[in-house]
C-alpha positions as CSV (number, residue, x, y, z in Angstrom):
1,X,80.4,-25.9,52.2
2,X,83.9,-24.7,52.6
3,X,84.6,-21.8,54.5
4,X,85.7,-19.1,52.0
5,X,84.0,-15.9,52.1
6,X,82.8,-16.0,47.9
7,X,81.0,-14.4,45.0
8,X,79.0,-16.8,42.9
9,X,77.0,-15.6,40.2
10,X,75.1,-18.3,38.2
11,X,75.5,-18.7,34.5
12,X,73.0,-16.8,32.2
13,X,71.9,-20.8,30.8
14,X,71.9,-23.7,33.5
15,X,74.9,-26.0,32.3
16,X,76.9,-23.2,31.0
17,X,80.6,-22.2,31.7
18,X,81.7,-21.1,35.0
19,X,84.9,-19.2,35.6
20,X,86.9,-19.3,38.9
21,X,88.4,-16.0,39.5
22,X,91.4,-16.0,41.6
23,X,92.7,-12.5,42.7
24,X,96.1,-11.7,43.0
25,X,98.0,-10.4,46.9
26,X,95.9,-8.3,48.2
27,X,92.9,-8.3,46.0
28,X,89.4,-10.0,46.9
29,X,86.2,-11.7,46.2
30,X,85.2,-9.2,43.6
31,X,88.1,-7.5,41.9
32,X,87.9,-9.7,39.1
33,X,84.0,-10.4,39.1
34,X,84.5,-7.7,36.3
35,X,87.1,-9.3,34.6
36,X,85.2,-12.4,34.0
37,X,81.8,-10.8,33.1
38,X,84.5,-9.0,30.0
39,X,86.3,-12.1,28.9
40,X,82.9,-14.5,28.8
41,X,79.6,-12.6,29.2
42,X,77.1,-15.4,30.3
43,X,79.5,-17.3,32.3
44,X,79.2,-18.0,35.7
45,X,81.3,-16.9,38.2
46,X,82.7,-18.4,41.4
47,X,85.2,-15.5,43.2
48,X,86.9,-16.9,46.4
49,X,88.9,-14.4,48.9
50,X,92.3,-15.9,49.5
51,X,92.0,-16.6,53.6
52,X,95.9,-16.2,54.1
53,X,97.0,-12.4,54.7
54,X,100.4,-11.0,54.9
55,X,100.6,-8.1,56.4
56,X,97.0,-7.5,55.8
57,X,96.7,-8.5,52.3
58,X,94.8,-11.4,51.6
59,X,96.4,-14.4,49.5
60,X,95.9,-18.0,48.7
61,X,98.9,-19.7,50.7
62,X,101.7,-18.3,52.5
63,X,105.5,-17.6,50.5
64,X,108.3,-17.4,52.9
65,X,110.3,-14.6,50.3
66,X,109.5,-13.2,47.3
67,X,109.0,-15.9,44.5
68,X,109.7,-18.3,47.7
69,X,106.4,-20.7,48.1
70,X,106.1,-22.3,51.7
71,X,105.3,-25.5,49.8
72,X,103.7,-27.3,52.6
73,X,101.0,-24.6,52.8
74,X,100.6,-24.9,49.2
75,X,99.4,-28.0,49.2
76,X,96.9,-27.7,51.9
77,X,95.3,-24.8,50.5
78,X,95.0,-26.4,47.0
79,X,93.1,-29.5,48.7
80,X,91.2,-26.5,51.2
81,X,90.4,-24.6,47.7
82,X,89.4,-27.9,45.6
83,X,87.2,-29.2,48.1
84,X,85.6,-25.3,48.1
85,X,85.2,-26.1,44.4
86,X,83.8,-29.7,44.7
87,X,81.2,-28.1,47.1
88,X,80.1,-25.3,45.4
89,X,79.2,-27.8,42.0
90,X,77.2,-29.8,44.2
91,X,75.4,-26.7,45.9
92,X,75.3,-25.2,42.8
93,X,74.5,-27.8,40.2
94,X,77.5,-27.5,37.9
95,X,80.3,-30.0,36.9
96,X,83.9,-29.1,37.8
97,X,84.5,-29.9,34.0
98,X,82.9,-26.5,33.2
99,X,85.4,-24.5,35.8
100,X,87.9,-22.4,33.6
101,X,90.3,-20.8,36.5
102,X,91.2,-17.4,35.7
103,X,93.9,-16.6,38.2
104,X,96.1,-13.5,38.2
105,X,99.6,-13.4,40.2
106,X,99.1,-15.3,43.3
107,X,95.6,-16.8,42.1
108,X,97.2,-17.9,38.8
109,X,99.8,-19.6,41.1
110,X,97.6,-21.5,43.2
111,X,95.2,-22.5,39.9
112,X,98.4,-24.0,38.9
113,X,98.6,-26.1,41.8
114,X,95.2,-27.1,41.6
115,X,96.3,-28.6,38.3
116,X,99.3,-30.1,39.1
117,X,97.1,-31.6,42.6
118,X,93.6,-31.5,41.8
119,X,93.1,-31.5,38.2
120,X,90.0,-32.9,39.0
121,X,88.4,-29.6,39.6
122,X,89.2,-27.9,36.3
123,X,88.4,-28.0,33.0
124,X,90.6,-25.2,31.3
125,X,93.0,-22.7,33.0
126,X,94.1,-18.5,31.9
127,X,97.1,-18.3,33.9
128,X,98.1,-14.4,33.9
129,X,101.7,-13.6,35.6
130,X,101.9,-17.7,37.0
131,X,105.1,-18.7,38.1
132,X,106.0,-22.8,38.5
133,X,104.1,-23.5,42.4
134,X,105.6,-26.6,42.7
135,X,107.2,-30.2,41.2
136,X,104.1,-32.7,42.5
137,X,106.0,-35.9,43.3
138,X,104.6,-37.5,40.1
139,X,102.6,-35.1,37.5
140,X,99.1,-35.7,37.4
141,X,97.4,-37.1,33.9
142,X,95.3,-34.0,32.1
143,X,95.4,-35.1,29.0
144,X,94.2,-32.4,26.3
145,X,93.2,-29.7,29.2
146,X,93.6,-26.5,27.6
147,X,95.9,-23.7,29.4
148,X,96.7,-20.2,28.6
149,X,100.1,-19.0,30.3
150,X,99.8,-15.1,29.7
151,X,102.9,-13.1,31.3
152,X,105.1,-10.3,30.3
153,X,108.1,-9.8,29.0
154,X,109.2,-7.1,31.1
155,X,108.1,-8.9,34.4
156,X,110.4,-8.1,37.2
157,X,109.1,-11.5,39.4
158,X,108.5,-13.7,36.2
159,X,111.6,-14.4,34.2
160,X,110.8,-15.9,30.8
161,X,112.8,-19.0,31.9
162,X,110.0,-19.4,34.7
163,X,107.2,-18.8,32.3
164,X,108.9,-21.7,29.8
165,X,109.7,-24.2,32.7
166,X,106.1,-23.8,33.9
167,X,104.5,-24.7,30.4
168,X,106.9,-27.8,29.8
169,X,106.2,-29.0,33.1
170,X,101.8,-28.6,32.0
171,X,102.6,-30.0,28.3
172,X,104.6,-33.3,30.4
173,X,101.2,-33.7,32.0
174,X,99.4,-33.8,29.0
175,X,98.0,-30.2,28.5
176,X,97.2,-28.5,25.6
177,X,99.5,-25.3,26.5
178,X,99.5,-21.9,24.8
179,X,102.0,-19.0,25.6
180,X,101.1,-15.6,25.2
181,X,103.5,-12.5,25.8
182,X,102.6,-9.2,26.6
183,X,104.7,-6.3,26.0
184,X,104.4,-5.3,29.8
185,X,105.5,-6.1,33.8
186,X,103.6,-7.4,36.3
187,X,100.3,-5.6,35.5
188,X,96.9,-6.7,34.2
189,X,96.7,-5.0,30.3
190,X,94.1,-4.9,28.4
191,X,96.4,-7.0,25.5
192,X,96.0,-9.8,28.3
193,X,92.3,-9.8,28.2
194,X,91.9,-9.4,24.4
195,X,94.1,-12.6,24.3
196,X,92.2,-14.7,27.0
197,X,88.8,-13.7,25.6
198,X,89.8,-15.0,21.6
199,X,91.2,-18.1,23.2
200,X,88.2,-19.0,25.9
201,X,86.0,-18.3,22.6
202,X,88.1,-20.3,20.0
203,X,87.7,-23.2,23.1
204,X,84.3,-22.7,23.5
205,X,83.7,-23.0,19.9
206,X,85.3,-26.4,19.6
């Protein structure tokens, strides 16, 4: 299995949901264990730690500026992370259908690449604070995957024009994308989790 230092907890019912929980700069494997256990109780949870640091803080690919992506690295850690993902359903016995990525900041970016690069690996995406990762050469096919793009309106790194380019450039790949604003910056509110938890339910209803 891939190399990333992890957290998986297995669902509470074999074949249930999984949710991959990727931590923001700086964060790790279990900041957000909590997070999903609140906005799907039952799920299982897969928690990679981002295996790039700057400056000490771990992070899923390297940026060469703020809101400046070293796109090269980008791509090789989406294929390092989606092979991690491919592995662990094997090891694990789930199907990478099931994966809903919840990604905050940096780990909402990088679960955007993975559906831009790897849709393969995911079934659903909660995107909080993503910005657009990249333009893929040609956009991937993922017809009817749900997304939730949650960001804030008062965001000093995510302008609202980012947050609109990054949905148009999911809905031209086919997926099903909602926007949710928050009446905050850059932080993690509880308003964010209230509106991931009614939307993952509403999905999980269908």
């Amino acid at each position: 299995m891939s190399d990333f230092i992890h957290v998986f907890q297995p669902p509470a019912e074999p074949g249930g949901p999984i949710l991959l929980v990727l931590h923001g700069t700086g964060g790790n494997e279990h900041d957000l264990v909590p997070l999903a256990e609140m906005l799907m109780p039952g799920a299982g949870v897969l928690s990679p730690r981002g295996k790039v640091l700057e400056r000490g803080m771990p992070r899923f690919f390297r940026r060469l500026a703020e809101g400046v992506f070293d796109i090269e690295d980008l791509k090789l850690r989406t294929a390092e992370l989606a092979d991690f993902i491919t592995d662990a359903a094997a090891q694990h016995h789930f199907a990478t259908r099931d994966v809903t990525a919840v990604g905050f900041s940096n780990g909402a970016n990088i679960a955007g690449a993975l559906l831009l690069l790897r849709p393969d690996v995911l079934g659903a995406a909660v995107l909080f604070r993503a910005m657009v990762p990249l333009i893929p050469d040609t956009l991937p096919k993922i017809p009817s995957t749900p997304v939730l793009i949650s960001n804030g309106k008062m965001d000093p790194l995510v302008s609202a024009e980012e947050t609109e380019r990054l949905g148009a450039i999911l809905r031209s790949a086919g997926a099903e994308v909602a926007v949710a604003w928050q009446n905050s910056g850059h932080d993690l509110t509880e308003r964010d989790v209230t509106t991931a938890r009614e939307w993952l339910a509403r999905r999980q209803a269908r």
